[in-house]
C-alpha positions, 0 to 999 in steps of 0.5 A: 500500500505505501509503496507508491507514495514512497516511489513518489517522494524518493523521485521527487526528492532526487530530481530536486536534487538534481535540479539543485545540482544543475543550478549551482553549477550553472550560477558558478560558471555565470559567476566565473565569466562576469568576474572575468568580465569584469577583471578584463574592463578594470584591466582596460580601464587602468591602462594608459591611453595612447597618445595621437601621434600628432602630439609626439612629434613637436 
């Protein structure tokens, strides 16, 4: 008689599981690229910007 219910809920807990699983790695794969994202603009931002050539020859 309780063999259903109990089939029911272990499948419903493993594919929570599963779907918890799935998530977090997926959040920390986004969350590795927009660090790099990120890392890549303060990177750019911090470099000296290149003087015209007009301004080096006086």
């Amino acid at each position: 008689m309780m063999f259903w219910p109990a089939v029911t809920l272990l499948g419903f807990l493993v594919l929570t599981g599963l779907v918890v699983v799935m998530g977090s790695s997926s959040t920390a794969r986004y969350e590795r690229e927009q660090r790099a994202a990120q890392a890549l603009r303060s990177a750019a931002s911090s470099a000296p910007e290149p003087v015209p050539a007009a301004a080096v020859s006086a």
